[in-house]
C-alpha positions as CSV (number, residue, x, y, z in Angstrom):
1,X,0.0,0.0,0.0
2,X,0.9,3.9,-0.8
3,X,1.4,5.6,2.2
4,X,1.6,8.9,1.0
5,X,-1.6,10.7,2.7
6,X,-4.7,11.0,0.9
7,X,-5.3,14.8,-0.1
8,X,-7.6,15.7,2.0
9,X,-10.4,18.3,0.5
10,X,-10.7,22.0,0.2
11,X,-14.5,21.1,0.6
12,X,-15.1,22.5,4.3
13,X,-17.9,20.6,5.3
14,X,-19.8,17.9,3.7
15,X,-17.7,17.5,0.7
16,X,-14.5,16.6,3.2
17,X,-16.8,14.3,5.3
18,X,-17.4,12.4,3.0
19,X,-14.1,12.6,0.3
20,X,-12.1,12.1,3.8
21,X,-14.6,8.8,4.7
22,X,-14.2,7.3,0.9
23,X,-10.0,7.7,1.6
24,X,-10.5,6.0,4.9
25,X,-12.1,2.9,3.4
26,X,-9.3,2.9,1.1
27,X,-6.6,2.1,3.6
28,X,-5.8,-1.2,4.9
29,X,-8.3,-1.7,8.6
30,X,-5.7,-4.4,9.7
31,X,-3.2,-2.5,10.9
32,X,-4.5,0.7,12.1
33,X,-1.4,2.7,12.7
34,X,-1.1,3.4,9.3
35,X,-4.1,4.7,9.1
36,X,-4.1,9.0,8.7
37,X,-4.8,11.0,11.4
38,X,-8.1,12.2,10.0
39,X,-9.1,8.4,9.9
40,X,-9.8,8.0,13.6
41,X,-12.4,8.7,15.2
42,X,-13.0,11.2,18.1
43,X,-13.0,8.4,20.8
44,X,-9.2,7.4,19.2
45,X,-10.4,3.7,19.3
46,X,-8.5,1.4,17.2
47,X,-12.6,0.0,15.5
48,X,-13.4,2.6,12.7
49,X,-17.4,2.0,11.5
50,X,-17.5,3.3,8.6
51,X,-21.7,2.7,9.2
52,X,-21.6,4.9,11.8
53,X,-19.5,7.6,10.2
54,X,-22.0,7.7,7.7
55,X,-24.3,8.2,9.7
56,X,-22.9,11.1,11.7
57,X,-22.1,12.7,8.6
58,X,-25.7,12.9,7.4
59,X,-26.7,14.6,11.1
60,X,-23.6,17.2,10.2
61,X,-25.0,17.6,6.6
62,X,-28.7,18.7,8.5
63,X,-27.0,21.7,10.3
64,X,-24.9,22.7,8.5
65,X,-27.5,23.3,5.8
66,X,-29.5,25.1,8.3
67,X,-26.7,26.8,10.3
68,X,-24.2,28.1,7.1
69,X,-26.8,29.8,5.1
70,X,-28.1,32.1,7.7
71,X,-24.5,33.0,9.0
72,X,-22.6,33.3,5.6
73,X,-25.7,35.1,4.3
74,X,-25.8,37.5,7.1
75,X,-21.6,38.2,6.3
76,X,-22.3,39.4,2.4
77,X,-25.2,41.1,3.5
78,X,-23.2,43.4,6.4
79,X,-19.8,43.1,4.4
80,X,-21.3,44.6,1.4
81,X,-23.2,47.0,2.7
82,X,-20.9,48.3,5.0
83,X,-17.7,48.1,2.9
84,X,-19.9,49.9,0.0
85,X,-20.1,52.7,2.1
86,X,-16.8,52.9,3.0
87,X,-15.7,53.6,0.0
88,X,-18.9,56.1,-1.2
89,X,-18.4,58.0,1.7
90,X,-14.8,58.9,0.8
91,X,-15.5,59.3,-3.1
92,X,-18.0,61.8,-2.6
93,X,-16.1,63.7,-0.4
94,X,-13.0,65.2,-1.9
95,X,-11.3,66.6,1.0
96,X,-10.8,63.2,2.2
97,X,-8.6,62.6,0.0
98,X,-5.5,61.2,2.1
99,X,-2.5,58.2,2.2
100,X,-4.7,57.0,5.3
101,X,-8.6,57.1,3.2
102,X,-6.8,55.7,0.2
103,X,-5.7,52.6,2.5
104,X,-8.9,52.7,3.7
105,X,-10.9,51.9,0.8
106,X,-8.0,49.5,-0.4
107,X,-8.6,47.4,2.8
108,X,-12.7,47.8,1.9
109,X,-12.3,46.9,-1.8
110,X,-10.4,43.8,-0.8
111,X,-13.2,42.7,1.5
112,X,-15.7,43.6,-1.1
113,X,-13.8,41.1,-3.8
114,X,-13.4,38.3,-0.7
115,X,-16.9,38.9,0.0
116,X,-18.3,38.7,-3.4
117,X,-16.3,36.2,-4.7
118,X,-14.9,33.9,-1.6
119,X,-17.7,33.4,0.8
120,X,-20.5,32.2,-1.3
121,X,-18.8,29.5,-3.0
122,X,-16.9,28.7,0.8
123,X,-20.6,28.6,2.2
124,X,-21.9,26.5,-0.9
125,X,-18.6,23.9,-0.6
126,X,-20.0,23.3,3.4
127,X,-23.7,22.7,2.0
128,X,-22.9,20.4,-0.7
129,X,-21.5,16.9,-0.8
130,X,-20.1,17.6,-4.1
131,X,-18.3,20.5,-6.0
132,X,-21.0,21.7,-8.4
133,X,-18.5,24.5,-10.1
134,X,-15.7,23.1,-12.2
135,X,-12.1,23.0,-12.0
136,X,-11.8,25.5,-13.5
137,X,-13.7,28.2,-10.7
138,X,-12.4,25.8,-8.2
139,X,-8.9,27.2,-8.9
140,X,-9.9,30.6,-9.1
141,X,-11.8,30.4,-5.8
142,X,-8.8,29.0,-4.1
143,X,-6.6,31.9,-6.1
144,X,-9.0,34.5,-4.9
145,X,-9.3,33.6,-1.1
146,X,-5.8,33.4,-0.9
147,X,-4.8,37.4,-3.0
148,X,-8.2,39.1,-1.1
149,X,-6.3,37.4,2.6
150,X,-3.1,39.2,1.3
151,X,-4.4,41.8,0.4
152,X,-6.3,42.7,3.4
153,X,-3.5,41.9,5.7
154,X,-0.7,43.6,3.7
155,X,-3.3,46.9,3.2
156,X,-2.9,47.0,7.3
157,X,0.8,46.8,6.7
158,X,0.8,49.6,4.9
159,X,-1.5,51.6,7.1
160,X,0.7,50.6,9.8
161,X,3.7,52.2,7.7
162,X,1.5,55.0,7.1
163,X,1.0,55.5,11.2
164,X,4.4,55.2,11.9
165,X,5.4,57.5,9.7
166,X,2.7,60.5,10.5
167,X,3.8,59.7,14.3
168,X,7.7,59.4,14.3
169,X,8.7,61.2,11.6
170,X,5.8,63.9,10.9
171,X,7.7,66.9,9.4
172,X,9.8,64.6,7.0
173,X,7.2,62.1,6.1
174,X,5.5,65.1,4.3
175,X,6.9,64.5,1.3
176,X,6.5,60.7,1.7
177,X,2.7,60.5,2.6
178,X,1.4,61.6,-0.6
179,X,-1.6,60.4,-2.3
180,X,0.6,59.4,-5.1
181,X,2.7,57.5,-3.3
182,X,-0.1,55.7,-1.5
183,X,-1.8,54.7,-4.6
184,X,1.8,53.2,-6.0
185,X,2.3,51.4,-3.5
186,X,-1.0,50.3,-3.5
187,X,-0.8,48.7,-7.1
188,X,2.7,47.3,-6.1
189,X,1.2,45.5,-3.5
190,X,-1.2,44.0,-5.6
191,X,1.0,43.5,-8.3
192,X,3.0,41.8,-6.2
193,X,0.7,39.5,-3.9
194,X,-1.4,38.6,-7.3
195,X,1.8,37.4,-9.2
196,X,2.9,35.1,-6.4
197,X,-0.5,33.8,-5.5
198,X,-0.2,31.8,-9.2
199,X,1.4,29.1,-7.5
200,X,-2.3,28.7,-5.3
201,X,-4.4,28.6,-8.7
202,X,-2.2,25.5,-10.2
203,X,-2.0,23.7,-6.8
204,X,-5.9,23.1,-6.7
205,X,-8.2,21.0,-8.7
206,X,-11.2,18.6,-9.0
207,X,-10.9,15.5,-8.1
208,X,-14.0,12.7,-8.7
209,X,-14.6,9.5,-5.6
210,X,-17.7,7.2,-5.3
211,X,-19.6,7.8,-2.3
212,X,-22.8,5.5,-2.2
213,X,-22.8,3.9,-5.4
214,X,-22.6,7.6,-6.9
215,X,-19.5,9.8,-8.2
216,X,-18.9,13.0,-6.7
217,X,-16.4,15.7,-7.0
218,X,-14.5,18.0,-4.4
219,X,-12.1,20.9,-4.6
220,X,-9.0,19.4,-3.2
221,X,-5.1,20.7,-3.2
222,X,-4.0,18.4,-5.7
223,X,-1.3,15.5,-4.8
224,X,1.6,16.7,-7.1
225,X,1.9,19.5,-4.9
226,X,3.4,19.9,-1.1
227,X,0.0,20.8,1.2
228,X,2.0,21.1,4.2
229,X,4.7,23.4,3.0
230,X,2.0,25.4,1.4
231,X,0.0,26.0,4.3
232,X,3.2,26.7,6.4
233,X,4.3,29.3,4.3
234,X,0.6,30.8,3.5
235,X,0.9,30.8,7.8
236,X,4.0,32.7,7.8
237,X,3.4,34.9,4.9
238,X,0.0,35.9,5.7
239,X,-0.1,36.0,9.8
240,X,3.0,35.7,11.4
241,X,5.1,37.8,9.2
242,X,2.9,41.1,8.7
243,X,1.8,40.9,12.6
244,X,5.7,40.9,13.2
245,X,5.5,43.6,11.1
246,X,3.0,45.6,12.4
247,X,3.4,45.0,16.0
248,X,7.3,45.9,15.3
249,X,6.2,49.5,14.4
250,X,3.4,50.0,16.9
251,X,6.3,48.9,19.5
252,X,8.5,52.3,17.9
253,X,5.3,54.6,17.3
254,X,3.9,54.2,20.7
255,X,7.2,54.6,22.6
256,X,7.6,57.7,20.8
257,X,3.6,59.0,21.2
258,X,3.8,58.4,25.2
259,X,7.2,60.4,25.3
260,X,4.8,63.6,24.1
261,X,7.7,65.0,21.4
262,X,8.5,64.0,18.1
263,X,11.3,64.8,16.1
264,X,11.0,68.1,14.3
265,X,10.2,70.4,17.2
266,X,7.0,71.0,20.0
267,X,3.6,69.1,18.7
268,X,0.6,70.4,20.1
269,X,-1.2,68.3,22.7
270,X,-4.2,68.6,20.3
271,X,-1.9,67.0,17.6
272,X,-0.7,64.3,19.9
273,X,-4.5,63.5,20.8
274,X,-5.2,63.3,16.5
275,X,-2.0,60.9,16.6
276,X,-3.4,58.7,19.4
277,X,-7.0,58.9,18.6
278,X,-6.3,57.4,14.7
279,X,-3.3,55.0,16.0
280,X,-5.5,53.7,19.0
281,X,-8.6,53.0,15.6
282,X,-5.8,51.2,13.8
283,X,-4.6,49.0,16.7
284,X,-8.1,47.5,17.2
285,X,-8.4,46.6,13.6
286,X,-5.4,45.3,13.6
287,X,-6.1,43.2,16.9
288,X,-9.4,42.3,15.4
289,X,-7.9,40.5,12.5
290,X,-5.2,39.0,14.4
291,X,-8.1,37.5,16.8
292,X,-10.7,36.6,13.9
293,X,-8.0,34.8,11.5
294,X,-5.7,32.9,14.2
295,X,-8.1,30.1,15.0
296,X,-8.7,28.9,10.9
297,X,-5.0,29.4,10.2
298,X,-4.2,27.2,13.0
299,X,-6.7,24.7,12.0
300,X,-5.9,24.8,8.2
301,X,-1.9,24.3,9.3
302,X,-3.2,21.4,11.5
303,X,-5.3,19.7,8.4
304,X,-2.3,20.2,6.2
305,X,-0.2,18.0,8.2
306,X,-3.0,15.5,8.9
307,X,-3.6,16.2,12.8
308,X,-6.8,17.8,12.7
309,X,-9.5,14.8,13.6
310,X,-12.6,15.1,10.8
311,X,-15.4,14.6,13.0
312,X,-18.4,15.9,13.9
313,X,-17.6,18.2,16.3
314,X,-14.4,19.3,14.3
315,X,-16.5,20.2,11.7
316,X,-18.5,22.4,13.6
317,X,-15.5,24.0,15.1
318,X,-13.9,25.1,11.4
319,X,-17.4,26.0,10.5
320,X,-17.2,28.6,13.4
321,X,-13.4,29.5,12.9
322,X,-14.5,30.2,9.3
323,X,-17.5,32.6,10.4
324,X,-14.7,34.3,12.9
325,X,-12.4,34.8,9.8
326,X,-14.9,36.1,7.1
327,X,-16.7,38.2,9.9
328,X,-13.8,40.6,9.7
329,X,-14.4,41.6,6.2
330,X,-17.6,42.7,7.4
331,X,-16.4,44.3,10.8
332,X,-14.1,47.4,10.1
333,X,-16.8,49.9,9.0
334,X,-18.8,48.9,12.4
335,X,-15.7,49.9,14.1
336,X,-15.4,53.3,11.9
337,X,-19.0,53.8,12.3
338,X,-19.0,52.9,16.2
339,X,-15.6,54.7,17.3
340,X,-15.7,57.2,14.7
341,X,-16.7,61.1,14.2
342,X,-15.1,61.6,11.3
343,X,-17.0,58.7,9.4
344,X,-20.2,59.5,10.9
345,X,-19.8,63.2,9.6
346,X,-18.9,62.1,6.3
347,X,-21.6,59.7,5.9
348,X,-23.5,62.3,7.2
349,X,-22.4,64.2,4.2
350,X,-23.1,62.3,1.8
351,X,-26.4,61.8,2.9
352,X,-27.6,65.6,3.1
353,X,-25.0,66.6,-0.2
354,X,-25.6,64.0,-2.7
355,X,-28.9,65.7,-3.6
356,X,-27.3,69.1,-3.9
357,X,-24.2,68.8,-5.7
358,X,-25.3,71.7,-8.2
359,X,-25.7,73.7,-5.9
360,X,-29.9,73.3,-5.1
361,X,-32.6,71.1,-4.3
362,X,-34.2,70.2,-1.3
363,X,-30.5,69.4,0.4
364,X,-29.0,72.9,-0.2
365,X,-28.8,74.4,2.8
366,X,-28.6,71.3,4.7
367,X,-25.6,70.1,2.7
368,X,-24.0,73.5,3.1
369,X,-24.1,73.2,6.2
370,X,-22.2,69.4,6.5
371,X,-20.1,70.7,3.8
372,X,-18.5,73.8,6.3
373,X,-19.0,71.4,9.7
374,X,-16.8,68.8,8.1
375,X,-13.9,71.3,6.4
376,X,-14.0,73.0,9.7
377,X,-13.9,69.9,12.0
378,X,-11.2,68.3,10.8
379,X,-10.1,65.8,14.1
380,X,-6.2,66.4,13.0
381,X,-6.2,62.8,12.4
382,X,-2.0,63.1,11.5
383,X,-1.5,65.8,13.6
384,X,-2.2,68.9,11.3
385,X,-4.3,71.8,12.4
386,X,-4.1,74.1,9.3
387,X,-7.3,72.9,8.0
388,X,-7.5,76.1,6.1
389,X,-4.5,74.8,4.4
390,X,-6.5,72.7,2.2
391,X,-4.6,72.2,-0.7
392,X,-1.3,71.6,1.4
393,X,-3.1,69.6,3.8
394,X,-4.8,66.9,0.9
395,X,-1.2,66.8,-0.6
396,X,0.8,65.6,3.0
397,X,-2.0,63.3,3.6
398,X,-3.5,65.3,7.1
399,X,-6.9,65.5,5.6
400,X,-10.1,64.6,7.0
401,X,-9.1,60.8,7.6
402,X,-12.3,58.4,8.3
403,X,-10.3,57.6,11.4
């Protein structure tokens, strides 16, 4: 017998069940140490029933299909929504034009592409005993999950960057902090995380088993390929790495807020209260990520190396670490809506403006007014106070920041 593990499948929920069930049969019952680690079952007795296996599967396939639709739908439902208005609120409202909004809507219109085109066809692959799409979209599902979860966490990178720089070095970052520069790097980043993701759209494909009498398919990580160095690396390249990162310059910024003086001269305490108040916004995304996406990046580094038991209750654990993962492309505009003046204003702005952009209508006076109470109330999100500086303030990136 082979005793190269089975590839175990990209299918989350039912799909895995039973592709996982159909390899167990395939392996040897005599001696049951050769068996995989996703062979045994949760009481780690050395008797596998395959008849009973079944039938716990077909309890798991019941809630799930009640249980995934209703939480999954309620993600694209927020994350659209909310991440939608992220960026409307800062396209209709030019003087929130900064390095800091521009990151902003990068991080939403990653979310938006994970929501639209990740989460359905995650949330269809739990329901299903069988991949219904093709190999084709199975590859570029598998592509797209993995460039929108570098995206996202390499756009918090950059708006960690972008802190750091406002807080440390605010008089010489001036010329850095550009919207120019924002929007390069930007496309770099892309750019960059889309050309090395190729390796994640030729590593995945359908595979075909007989389950019951009847042949069924699953989107699997395909055998010519190493699924444990993969998920290592996707571990470290998308968790541990940028956290490092991140946490790394948070360590300098914050040493250097608390001390009250930066380099370049005297700050204002109402400067050093805009510098807190939008690093303090940044650190609880940040954390919130961190939290949401550690428990399914443990359990996919687990399943990689065959050590995470399919069962049951396993099942219902990834279904949850999933939830916990996707629910942060949906969370970040509550948090700017929640802990947020700026955003409200602007969305306020929006609201009562959109009507009156030529100047009348119903909104005229109304958006007037929004219009002066946001130029005017800039919350020096990067420490400027010249708001009647506008053109120099847009250009350093100290504009009216959503944070």
């Amino acid at each position: 017998m082979d005793d190269a593990p089975s590839p175990s499948a990209v299918g989350y929920g039912i799909s895995q069940l039973r592709f996982n069930y159909v390899q167990c049969q395939n392996y040897s019952t005599n001696n049951t140490s050769e068996l995989p680690a996703f062979c045994h079952n949760a009481s780690g007795t050395s008797h596998i029933d395959y008849g009973d296996q079944n039938q716990s599967s077909q309890i798991t396939t019941q809630i799930v299909a009640i249980v995934v639709p209703i939480l999954f739908g309620l993600i694209v439902l927020i994350g659209l929504f909310g991440n939608a208005l992220v960026v409307i609120v800062v396209a209709f409202n030019q003087q929130m034009r900064s390095t800091t909004n521009l990151l902003i809507i990068n991080l939403a219109i990653a979310d938006l592409l994970f929501i639209v085109f990740c989460v359905p066809f995650t949330a269809t692959d739990y329901m299903l005993p069988y991949w219904p799409f093709g190999d084709v979209w199975c590859k570029i599902v598998q592509y797209l999950i993995v460039v929108t979860a570098y995206a996202s966490v390499y756009t918090l990178v950059l708006m960690s960057l972008d802190r750091f720089l406002a807080v440390v070095h605010p008089i010489t970052s001036m010329s850095v902090r550009t919207e120019r520069n924002a929007i390069t790097a930007i496309v770099v980043t892309w750019v960059l995380i889309v050309l090395a993701s190729i390796p994640v759209y030729l590593s995945h494909g359908v595979t075909t088993y007989t389950y019951l009498s009847l042949e069924q398919t699953a989107c699997i990580f395909l055998e010519d390929y190493n699924k444990p160095a993969f998920q290592t690396i996707f571990f470290a390249t998308s968790y541990v790495i940028p956290l490092a990162l991140i946490c790394g310059l948070y360590l300098c910024m914050l040493m250097r807020l608390w001390r009250g003086v930066t380099p370049g001269g005297h700050v204002s305490a109402e400067s050093r209260r805009g510098k807190k108040r939008v690093t303090r916004m940044v650190v609880v995304v940040v954390a919130i990520f961190a939290v949401c996406w550690f428990p399914i990046q443990i359990i996919l580094v687990l399943k990689s190396v065959n050590l995470y038991e399919i069962t049951n209750t396993s099942v219902m654990i990834q279904i949850v670490s999933h939830v916990l993962a996707y629910m942060n492309s949906c969370v970040n505009p509550i948090l700017y809506a929640f802990l947020s003046e700026n955003f409200r204003k602007a969305f306020r702005k929006v609201i009562y403006c959109a009507p009156a952009a030529g100047g009348g209508g119903p909104g005229g006076s109304g958006g007037t007014r929004y219009h002066r109470a946001a130029a005017s109330a800039t919350l020096h999100a990067n420490g400027d106070t010249r708001t009647h500086h506008t053109k120099t303030t847009r250009t350093n990136g100290s504009s009216n920041d959503i944070l």
